[in-house]
C-alpha positions as CSV (number, residue, x, y, z in Angstrom):
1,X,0.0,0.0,0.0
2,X,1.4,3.1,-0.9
3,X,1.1,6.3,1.2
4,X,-0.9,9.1,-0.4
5,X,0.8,12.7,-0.4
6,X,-0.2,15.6,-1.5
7,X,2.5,17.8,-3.3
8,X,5.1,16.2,-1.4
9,X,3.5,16.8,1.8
10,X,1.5,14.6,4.0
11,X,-1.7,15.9,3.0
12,X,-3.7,18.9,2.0
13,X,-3.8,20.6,5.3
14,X,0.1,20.3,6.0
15,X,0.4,21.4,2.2
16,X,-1.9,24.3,2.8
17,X,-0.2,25.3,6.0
18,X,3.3,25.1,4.9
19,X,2.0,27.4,1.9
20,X,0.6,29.7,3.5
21,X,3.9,30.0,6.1
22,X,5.8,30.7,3.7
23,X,3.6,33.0,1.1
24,X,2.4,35.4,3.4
25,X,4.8,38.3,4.4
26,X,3.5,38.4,8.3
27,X,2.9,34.5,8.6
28,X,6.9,34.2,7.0
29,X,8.3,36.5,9.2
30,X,7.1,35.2,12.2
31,X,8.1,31.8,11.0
32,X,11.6,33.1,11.0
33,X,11.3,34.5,14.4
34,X,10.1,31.1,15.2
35,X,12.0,28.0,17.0
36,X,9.7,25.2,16.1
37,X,5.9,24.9,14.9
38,X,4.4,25.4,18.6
39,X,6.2,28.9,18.9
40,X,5.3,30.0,15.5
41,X,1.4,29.3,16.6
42,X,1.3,31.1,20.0
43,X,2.1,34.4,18.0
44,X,-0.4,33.7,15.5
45,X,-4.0,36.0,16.0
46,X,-5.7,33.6,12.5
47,X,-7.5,30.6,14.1
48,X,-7.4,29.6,9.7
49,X,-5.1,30.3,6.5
50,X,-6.8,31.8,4.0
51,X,-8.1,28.7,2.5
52,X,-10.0,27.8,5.7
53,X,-7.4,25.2,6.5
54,X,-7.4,25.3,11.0
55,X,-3.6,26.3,12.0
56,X,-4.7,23.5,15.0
57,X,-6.1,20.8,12.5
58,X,-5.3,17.6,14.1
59,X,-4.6,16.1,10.6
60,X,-1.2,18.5,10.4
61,X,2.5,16.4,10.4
62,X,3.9,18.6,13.0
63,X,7.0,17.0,12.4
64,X,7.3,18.5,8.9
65,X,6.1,22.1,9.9
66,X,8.8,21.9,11.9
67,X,11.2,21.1,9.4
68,X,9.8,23.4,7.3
69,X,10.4,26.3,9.8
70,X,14.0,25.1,10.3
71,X,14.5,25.3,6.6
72,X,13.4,29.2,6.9
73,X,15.5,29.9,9.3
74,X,19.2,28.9,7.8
C-alpha cells in the first residue's frame, strides 16, 4: 500500500499550512522568528489560513512544519 501525499506533503492541510507559512509576508516573518511549529502558533492572531485550512487541525504532520520552519531559518 502506498502512502498518499499531496505535493510532497502529508496531505492537503500540511500542504496548505506550509504554503501559507511561507507566502504570506506576516505568517513568514514570524516563522523566522520562530523555533519550532508550537512557537510559530502562539504568535499567530488567524485561528485559519486563508483557505480555511485550521492552524490546530489535528490532521497536520507537526514533524514536517517543523522542518519546514528550520528550513526558513538557515
Amino acid at each position: 500500500m502506498t502512502a498518499t501525499t499531496y505535493n510532497g506533503w502529508t496531505n492537503y492541510e500540511t500542504w496548505n499550512v506550509a504554503l501559507w507559512m511561507d507566502n504570506d509576508y506576516g505568517n513568514y516573518l514570524k516563522a523566522r522568528e520562530s523555533k519550532n511549529y508550537k512557537e510559530f502558533l502562539s504568535k499567530l492572531h488567524k485561528k485559519l489560513t486563508g483557505d480555511g485550512v485550521s492552524w490546530t487541525d489535528p490532521k497536520l504532520n507537526i514533524q514536517e512544519l517543523d522542518e519546514k520552519i528550520t528550513e526558513l531559518n538557515s
